[in-house]
mmCIF file as Biopython writes it, N, C-alpha, C and O atoms, coordinates in Angstrom:
data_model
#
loop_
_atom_site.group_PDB
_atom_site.id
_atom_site.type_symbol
_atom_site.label_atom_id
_atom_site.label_alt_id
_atom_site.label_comp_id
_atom_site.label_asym_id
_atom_site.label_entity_id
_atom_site.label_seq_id
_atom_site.pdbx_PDB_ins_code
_atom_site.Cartn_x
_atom_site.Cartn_y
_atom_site.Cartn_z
_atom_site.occupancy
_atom_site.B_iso_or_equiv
_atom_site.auth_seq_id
_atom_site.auth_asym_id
_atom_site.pdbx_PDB_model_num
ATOM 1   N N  . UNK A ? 1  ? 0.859   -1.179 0.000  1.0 0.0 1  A 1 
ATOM 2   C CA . UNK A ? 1  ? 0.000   0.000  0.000  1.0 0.0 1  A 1 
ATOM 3   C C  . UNK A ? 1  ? 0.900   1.234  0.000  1.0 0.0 1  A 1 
ATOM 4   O O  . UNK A ? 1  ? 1.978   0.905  0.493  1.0 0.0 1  A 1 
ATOM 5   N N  . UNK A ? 2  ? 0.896   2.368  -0.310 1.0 0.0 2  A 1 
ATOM 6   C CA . UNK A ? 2  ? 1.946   3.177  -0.648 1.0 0.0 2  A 1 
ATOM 7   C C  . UNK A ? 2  ? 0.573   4.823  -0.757 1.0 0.0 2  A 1 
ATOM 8   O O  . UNK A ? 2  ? -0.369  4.983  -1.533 1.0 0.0 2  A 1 
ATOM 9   N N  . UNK A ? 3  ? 0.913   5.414  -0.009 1.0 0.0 3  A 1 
ATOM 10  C CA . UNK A ? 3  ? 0.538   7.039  0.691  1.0 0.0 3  A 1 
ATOM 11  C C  . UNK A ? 3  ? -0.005  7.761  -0.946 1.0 0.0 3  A 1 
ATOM 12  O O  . UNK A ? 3  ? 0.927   8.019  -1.707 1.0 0.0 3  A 1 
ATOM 13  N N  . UNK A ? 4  ? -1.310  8.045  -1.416 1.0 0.0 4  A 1 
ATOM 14  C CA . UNK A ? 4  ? -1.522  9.483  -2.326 1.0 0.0 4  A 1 
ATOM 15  C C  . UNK A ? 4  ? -1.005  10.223 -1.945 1.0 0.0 4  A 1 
ATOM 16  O O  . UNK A ? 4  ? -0.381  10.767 -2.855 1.0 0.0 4  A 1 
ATOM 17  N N  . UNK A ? 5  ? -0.837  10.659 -1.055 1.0 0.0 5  A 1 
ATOM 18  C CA . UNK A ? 5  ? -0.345  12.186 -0.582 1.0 0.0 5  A 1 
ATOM 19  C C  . UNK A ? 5  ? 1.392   12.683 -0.845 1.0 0.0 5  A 1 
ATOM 20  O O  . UNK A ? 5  ? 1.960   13.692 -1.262 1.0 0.0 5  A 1 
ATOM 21  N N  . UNK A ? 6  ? 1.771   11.430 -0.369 1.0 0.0 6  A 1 
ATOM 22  C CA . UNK A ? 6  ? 3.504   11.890 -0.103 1.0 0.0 6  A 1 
ATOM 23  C C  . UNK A ? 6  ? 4.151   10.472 -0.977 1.0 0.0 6  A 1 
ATOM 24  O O  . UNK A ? 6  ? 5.328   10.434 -1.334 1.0 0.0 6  A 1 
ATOM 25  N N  . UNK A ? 7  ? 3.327   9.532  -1.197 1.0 0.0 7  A 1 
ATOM 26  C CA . UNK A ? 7  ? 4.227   8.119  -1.977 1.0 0.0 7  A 1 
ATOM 27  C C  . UNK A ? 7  ? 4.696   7.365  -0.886 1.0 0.0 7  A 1 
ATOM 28  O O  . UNK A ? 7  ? 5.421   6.414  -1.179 1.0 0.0 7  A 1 
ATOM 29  N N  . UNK A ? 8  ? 4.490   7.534  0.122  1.0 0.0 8  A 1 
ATOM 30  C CA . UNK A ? 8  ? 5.267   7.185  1.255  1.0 0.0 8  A 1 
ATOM 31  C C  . UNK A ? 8  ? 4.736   5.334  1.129  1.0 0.0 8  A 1 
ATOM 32  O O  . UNK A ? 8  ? 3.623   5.062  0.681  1.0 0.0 8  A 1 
ATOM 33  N N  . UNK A ? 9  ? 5.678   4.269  1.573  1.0 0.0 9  A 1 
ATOM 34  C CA . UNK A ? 9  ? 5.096   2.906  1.572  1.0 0.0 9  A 1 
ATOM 35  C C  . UNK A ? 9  ? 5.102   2.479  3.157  1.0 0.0 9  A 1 
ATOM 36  O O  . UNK A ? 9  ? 5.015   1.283  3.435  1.0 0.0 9  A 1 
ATOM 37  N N  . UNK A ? 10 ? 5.175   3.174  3.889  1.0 0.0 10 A 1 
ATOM 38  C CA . UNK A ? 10 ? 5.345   3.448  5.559  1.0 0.0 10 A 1 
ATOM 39  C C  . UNK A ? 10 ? 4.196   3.170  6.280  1.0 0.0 10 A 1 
ATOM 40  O O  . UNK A ? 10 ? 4.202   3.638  7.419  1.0 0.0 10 A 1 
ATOM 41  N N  . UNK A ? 11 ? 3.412   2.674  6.019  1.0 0.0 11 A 1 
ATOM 42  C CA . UNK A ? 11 ? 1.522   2.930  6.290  1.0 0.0 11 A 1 
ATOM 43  C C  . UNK A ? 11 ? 1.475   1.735  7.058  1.0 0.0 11 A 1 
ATOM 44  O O  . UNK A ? 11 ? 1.970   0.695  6.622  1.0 0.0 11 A 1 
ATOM 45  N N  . UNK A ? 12 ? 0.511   1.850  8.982  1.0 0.0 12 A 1 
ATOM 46  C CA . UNK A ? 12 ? 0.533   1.214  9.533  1.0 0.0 12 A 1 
ATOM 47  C C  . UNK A ? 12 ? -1.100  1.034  9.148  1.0 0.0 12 A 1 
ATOM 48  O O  . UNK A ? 12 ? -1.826  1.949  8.759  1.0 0.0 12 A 1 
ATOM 49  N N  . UNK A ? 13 ? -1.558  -0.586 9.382  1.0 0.0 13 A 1 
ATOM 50  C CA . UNK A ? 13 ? -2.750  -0.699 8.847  1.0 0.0 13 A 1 
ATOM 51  C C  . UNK A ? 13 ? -3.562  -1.283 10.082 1.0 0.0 13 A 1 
ATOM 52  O O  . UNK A ? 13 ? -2.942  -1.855 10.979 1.0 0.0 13 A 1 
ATOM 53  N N  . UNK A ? 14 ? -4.556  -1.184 10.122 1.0 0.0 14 A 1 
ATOM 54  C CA . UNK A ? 14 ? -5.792  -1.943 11.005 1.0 0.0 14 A 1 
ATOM 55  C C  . UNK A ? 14 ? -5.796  -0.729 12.570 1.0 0.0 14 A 1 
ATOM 56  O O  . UNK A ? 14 ? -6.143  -1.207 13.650 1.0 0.0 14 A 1 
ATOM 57  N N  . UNK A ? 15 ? -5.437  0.585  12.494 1.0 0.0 15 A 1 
ATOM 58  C CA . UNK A ? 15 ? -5.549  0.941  13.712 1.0 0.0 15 A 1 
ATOM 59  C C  . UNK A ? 15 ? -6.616  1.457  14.312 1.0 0.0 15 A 1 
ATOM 60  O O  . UNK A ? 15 ? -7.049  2.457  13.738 1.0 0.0 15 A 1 
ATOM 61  N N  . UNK A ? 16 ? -7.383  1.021  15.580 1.0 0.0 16 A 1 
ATOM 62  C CA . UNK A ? 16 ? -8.795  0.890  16.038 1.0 0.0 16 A 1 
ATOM 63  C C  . UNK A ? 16 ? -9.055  2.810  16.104 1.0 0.0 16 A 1 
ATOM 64  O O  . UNK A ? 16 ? -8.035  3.498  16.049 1.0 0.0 16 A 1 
ATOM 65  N N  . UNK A ? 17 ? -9.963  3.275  16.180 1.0 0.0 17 A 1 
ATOM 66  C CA . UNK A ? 17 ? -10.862 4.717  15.826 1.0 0.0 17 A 1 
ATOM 67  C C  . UNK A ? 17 ? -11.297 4.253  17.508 1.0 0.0 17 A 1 
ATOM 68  O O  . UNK A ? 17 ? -11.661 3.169  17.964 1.0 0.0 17 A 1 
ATOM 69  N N  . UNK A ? 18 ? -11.103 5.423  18.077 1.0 0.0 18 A 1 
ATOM 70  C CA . UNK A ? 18 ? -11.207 5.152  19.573 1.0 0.0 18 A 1 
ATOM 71  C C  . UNK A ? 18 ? -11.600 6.971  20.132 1.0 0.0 18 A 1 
ATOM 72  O O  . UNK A ? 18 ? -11.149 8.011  19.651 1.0 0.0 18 A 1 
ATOM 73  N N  . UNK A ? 19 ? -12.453 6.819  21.133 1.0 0.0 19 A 1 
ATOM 74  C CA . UNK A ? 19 ? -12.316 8.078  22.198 1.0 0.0 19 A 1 
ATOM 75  C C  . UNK A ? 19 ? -11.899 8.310  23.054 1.0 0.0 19 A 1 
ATOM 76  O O  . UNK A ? 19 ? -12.501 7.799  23.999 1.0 0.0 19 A 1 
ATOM 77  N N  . UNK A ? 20 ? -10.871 9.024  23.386 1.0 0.0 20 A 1 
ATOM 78  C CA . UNK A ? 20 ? -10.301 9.845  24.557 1.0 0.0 20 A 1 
ATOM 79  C C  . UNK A ? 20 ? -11.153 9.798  25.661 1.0 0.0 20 A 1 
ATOM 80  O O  . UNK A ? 20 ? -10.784 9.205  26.674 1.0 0.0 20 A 1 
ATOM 81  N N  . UNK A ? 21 ? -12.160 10.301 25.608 1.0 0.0 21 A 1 
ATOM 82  C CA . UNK A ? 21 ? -12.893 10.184 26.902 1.0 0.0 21 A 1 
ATOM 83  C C  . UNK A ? 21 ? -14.321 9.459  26.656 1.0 0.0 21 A 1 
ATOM 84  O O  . UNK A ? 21 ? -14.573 9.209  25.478 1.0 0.0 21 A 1 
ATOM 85  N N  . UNK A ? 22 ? -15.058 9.177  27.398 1.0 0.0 22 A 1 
ATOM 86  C CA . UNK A ? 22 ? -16.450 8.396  27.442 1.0 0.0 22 A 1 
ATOM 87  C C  . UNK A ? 22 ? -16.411 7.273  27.228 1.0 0.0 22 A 1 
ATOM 88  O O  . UNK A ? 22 ? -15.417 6.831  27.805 1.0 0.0 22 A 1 
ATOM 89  N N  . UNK A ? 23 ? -17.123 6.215  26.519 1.0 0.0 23 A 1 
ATOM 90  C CA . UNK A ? 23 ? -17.251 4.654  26.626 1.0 0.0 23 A 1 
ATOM 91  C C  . UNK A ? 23 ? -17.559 4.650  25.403 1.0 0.0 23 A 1 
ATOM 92  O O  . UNK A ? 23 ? -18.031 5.691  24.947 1.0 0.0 23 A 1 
ATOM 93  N N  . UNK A ? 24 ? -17.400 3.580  24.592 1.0 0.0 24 A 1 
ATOM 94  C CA . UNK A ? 24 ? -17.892 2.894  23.053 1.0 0.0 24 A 1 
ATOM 95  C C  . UNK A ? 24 ? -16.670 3.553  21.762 1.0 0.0 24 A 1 
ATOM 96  O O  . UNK A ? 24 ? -15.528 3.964  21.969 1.0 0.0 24 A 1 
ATOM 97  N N  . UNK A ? 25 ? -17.134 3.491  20.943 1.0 0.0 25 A 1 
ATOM 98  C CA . UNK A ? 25 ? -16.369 3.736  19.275 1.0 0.0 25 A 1 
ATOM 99  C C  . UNK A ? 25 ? -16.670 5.156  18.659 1.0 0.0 25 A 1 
ATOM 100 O O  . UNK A ? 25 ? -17.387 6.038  19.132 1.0 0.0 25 A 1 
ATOM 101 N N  . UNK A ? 26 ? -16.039 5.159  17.640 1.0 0.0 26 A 1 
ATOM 102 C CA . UNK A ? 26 ? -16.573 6.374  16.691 1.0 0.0 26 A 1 
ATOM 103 C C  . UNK A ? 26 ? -16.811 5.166  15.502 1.0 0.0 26 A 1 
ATOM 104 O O  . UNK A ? 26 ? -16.241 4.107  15.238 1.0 0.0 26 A 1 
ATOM 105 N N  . UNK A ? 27 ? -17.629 5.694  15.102 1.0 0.0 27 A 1 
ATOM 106 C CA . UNK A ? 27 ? -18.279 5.090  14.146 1.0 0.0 27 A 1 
ATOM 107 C C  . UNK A ? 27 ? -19.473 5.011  13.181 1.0 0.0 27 A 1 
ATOM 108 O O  . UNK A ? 27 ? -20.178 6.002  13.374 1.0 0.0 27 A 1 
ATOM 109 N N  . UNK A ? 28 ? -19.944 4.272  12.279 1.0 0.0 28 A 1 
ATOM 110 C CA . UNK A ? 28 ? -21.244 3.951  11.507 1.0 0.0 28 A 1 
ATOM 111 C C  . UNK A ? 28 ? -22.081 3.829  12.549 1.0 0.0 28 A 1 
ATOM 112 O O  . UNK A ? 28 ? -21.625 3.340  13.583 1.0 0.0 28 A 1 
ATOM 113 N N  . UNK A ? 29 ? -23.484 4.248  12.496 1.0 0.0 29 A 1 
ATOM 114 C CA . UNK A ? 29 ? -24.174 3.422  13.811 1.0 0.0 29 A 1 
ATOM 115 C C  . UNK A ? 29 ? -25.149 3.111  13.128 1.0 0.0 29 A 1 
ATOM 116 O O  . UNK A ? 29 ? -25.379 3.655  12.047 1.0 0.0 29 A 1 
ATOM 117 N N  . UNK A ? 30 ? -25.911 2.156  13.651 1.0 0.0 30 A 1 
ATOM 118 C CA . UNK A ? 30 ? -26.988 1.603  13.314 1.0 0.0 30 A 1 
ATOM 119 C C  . UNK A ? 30 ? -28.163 1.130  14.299 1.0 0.0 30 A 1 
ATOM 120 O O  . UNK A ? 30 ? -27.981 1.440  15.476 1.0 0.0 30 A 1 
ATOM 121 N N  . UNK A ? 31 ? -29.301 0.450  14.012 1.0 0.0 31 A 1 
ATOM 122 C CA . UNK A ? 31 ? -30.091 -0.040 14.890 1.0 0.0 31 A 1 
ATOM 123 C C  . UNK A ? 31 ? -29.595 -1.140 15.486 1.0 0.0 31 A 1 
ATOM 124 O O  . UNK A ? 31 ? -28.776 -1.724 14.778 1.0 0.0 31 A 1 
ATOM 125 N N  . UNK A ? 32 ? -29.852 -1.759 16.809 1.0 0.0 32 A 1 
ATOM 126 C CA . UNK A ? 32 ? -29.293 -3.184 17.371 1.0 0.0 32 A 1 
ATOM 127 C C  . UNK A ? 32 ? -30.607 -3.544 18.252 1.0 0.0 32 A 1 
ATOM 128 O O  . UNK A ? 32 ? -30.497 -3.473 19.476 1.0 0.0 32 A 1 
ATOM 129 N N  . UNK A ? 33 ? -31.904 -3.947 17.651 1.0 0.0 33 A 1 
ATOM 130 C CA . UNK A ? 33 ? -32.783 -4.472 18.916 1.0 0.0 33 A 1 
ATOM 131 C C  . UNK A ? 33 ? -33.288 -3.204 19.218 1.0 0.0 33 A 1 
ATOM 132 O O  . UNK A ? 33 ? -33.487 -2.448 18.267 1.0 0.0 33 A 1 
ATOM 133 N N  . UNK A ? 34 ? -33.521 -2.842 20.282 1.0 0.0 34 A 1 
ATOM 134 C CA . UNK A ? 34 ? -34.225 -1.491 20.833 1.0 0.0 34 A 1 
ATOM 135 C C  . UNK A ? 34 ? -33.118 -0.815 20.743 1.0 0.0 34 A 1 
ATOM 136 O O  . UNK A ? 34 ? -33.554 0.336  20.775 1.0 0.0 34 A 1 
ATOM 137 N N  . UNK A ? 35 ? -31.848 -0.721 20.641 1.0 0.0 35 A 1 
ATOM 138 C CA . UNK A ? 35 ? -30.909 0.121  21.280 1.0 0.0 35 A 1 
ATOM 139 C C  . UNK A ? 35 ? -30.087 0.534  20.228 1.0 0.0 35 A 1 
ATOM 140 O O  . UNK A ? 35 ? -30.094 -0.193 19.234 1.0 0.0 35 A 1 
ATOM 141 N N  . UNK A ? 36 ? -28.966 2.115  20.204 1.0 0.0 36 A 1 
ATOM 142 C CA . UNK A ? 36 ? -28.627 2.100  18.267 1.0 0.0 36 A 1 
ATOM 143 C C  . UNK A ? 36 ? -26.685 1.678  18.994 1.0 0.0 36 A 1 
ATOM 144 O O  . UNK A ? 36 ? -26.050 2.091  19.964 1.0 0.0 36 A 1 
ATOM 145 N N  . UNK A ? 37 ? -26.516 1.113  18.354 1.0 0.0 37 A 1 
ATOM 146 C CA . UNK A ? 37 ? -25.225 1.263  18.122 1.0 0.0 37 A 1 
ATOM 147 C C  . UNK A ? 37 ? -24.639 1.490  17.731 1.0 0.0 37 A 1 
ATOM 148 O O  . UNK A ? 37 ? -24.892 2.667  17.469 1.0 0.0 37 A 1 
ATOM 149 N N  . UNK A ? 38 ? -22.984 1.046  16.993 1.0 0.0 38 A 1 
ATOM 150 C CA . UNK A ? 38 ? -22.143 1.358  16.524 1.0 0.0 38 A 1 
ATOM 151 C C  . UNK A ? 38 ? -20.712 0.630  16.132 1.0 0.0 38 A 1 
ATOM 152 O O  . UNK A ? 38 ? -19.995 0.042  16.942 1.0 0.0 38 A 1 
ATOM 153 N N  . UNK A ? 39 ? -20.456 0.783  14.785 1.0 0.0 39 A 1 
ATOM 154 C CA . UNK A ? 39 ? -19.968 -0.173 14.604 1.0 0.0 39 A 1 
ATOM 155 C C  . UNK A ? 39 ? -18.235 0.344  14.801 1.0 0.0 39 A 1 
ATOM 156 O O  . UNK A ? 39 ? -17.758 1.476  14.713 1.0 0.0 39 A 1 
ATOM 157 N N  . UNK A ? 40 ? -17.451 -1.202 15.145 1.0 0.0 40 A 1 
ATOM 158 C CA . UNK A ? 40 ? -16.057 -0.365 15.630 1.0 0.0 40 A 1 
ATOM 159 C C  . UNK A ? 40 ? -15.383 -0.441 13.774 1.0 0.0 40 A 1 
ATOM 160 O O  . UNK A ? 40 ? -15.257 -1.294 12.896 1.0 0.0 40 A 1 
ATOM 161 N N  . UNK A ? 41 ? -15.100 1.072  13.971 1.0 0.0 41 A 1 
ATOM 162 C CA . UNK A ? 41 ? -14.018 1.358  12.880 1.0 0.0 41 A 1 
ATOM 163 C C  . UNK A ? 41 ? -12.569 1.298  13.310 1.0 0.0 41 A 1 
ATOM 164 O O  . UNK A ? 41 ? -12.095 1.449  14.436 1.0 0.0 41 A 1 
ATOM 165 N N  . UNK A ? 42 ? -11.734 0.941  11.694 1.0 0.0 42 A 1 
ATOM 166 C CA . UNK A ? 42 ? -10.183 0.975  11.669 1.0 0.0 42 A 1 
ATOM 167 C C  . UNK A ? 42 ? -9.919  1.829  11.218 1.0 0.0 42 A 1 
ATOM 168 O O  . UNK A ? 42 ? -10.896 2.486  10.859 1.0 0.0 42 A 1 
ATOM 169 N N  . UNK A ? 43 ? -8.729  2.372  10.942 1.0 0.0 43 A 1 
ATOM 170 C CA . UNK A ? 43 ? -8.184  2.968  9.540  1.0 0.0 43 A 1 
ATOM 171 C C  . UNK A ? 43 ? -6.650  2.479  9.623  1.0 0.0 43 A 1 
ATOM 172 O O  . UNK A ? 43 ? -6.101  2.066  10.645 1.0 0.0 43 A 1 
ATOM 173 N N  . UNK A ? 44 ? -5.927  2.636  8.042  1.0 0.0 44 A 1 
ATOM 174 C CA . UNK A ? 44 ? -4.878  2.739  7.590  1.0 0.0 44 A 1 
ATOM 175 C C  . UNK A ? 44 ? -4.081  4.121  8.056  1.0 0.0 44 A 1 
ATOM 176 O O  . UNK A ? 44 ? -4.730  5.155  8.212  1.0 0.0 44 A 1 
ATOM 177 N N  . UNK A ? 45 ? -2.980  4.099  8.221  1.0 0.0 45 A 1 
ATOM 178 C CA . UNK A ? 45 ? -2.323  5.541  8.411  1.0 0.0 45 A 1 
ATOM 179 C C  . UNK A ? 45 ? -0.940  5.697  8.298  1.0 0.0 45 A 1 
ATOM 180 O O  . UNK A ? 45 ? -0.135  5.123  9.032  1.0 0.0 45 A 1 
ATOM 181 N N  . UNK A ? 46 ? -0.533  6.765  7.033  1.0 0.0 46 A 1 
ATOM 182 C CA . UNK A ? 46 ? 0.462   7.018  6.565  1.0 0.0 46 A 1 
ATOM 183 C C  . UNK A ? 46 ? 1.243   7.547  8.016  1.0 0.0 46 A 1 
ATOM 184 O O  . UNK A ? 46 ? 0.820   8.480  8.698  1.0 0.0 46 A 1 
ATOM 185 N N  . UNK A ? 47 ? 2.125   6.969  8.240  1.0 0.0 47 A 1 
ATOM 186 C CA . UNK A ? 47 ? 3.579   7.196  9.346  1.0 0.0 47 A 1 
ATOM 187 C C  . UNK A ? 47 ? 4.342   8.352  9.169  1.0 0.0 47 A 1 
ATOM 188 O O  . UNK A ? 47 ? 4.830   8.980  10.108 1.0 0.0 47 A 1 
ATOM 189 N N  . UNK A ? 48 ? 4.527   8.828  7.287  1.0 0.0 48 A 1 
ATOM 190 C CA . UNK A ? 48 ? 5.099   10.095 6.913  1.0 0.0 48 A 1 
ATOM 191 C C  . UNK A ? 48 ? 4.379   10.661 7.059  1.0 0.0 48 A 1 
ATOM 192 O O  . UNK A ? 48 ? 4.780   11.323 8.016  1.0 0.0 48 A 1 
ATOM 193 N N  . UNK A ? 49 ? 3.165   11.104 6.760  1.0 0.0 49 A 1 
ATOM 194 C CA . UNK A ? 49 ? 2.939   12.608 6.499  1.0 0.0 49 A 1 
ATOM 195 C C  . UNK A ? 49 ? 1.221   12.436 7.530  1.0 0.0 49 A 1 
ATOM 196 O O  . UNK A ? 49 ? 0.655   13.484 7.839  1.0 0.0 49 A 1 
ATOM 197 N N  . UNK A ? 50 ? 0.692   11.300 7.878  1.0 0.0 50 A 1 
ATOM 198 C CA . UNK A ? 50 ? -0.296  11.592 8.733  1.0 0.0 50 A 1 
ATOM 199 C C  . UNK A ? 50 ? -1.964  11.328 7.878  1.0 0.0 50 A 1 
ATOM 200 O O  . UNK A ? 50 ? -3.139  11.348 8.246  1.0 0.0 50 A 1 
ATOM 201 N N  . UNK A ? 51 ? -1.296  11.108 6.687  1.0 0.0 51 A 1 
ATOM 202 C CA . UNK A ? 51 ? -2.276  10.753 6.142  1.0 0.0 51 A 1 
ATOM 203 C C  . UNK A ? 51 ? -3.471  9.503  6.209  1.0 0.0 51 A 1 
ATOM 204 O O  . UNK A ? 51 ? -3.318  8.434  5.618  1.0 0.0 51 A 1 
ATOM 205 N N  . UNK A ? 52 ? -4.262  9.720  6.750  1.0 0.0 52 A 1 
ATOM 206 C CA . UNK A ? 52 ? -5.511  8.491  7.064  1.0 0.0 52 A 1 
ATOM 207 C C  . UNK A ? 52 ? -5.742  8.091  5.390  1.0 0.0 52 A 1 
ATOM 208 O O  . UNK A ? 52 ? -6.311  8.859  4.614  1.0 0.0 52 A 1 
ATOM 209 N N  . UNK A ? 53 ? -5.160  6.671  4.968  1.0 0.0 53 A 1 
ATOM 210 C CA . UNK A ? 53 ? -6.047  6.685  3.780  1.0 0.0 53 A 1 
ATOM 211 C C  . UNK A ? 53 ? -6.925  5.530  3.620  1.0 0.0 53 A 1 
ATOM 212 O O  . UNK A ? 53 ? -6.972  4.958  2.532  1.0 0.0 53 A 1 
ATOM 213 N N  . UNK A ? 54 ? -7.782  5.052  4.834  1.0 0.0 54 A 1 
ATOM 214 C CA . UNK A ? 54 ? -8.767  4.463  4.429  1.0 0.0 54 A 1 
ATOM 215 C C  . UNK A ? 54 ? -9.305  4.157  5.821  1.0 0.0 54 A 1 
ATOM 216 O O  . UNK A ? 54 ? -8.536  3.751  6.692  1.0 0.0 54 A 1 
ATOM 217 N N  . UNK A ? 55 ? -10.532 4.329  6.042  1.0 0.0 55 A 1 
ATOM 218 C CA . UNK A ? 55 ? -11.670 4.034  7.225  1.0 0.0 55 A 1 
ATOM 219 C C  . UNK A ? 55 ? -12.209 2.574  6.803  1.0 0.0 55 A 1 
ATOM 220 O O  . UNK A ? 55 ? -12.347 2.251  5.624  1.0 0.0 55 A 1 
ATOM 221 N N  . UNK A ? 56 ? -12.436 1.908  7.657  1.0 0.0 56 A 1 
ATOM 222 C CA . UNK A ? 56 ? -13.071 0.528  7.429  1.0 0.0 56 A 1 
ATOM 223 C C  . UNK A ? 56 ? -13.773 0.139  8.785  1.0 0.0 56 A 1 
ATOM 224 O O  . UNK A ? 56 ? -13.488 0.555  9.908  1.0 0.0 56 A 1 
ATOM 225 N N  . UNK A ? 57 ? -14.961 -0.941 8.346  1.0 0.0 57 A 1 
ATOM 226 C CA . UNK A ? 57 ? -15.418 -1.809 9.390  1.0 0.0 57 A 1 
ATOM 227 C C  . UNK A ? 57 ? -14.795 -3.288 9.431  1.0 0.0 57 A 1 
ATOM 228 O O  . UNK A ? 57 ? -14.239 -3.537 8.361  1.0 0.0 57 A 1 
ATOM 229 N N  . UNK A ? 58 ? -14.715 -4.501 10.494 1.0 0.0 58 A 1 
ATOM 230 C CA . UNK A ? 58 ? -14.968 -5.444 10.087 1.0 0.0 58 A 1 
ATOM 231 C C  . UNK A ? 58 ? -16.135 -6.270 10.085 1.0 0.0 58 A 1 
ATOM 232 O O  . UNK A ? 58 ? -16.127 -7.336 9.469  1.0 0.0 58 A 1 
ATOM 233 N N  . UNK A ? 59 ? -17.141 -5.873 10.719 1.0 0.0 59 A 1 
ATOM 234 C CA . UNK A ? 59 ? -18.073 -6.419 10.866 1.0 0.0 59 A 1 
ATOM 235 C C  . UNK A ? 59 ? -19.212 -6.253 10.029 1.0 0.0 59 A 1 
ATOM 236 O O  . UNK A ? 59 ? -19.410 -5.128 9.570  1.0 0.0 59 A 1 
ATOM 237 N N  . UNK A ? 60 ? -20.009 -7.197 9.745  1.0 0.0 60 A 1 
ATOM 238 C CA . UNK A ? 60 ? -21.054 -7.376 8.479  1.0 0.0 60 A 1 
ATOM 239 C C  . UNK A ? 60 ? -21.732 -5.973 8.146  1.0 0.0 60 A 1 
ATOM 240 O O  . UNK A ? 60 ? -21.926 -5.148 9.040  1.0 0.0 60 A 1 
ATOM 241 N N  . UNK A ? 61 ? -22.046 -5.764 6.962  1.0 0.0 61 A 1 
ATOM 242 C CA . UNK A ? 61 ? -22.385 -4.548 6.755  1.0 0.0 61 A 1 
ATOM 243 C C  . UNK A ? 61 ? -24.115 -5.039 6.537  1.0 0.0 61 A 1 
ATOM 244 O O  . UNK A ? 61 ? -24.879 -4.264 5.961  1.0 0.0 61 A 1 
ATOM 245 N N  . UNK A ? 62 ? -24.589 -6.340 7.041  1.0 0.0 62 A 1 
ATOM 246 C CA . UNK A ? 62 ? -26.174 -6.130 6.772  1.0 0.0 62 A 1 
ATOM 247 C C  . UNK A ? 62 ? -26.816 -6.026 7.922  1.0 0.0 62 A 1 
ATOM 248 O O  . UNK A ? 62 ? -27.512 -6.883 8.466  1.0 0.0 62 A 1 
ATOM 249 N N  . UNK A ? 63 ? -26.441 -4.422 8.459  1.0 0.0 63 A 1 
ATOM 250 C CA . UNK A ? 63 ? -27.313 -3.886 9.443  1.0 0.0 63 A 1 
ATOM 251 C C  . UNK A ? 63 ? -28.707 -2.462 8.972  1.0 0.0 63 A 1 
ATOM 252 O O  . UNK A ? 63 ? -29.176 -2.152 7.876  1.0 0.0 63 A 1 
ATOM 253 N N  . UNK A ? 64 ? -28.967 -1.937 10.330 1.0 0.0 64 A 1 
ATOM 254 C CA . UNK A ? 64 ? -29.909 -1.168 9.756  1.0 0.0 64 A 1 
ATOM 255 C C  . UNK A ? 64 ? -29.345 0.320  9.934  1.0 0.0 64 A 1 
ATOM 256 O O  . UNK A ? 64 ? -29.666 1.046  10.875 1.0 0.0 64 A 1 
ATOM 257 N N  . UNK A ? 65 ? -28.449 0.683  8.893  1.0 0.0 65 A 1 
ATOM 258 C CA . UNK A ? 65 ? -27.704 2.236  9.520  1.0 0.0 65 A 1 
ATOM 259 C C  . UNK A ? 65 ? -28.568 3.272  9.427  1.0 0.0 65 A 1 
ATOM 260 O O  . UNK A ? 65 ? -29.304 3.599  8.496  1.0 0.0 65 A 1 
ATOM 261 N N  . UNK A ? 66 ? -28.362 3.859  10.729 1.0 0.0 66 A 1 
ATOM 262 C CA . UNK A ? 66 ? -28.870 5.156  10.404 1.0 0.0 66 A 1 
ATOM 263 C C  . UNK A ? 66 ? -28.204 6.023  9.872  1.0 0.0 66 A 1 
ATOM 264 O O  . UNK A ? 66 ? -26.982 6.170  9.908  1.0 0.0 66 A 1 
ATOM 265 N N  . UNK A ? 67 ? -29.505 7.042  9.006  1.0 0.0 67 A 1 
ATOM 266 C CA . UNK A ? 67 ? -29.134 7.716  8.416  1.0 0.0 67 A 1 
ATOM 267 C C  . UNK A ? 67 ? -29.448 9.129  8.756  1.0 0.0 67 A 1 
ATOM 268 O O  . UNK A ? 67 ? -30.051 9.441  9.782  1.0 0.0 67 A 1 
ATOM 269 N N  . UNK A ? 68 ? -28.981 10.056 7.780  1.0 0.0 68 A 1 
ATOM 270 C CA . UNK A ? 68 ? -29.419 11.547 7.639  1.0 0.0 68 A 1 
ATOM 271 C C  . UNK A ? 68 ? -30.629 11.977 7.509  1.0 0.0 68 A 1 
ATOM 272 O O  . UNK A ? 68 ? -31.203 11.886 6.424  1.0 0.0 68 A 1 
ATOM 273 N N  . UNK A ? 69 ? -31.192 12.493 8.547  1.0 0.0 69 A 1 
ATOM 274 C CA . UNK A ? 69 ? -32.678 13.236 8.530  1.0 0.0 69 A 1 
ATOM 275 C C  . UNK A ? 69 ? -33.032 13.567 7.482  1.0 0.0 69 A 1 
ATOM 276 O O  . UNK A ? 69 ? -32.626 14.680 7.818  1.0 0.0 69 A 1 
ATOM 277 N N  . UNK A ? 70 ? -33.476 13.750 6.300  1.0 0.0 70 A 1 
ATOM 278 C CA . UNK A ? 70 ? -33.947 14.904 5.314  1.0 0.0 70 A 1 
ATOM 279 C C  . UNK A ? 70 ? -34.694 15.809 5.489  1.0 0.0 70 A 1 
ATOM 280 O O  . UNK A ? 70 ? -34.925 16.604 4.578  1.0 0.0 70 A 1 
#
């Protein structure tokens, strides 16, 4: 895998999307039963220059996400 930004091939991969303070993920959320959750995200991340180049889940994507109000 090798950096758009800088070319860099330095890129640490699978690192968990986490909060500083409070409990649970940042993430997709969706419905779970009565309750909404959220799914845990990764990303890829360029070591040179800081570049995030890719967000991911691992877990099944046939949930019920919520979405944007219209």
């Amino acid at each position: 895998m090798e950096c758009k930004q800088c070319g860099s091939g330095n890129i640490k991969q699978g690192i968990i999307m986490g909060q500083t303070s409070g409990a649970g993920y940042i993430g997709p959320q969706y419905k779970a039963t009565f309750l909404t959750s959220v799914a845990r995200t990764y990303c890829d991340l360029c070591l040179e220059c800081g570049e995030i180049l890719r967000m991911y889940i691992k877990q099944s994507t046939d949930k019920k996400w919520t979405l944007e109000e219209q």
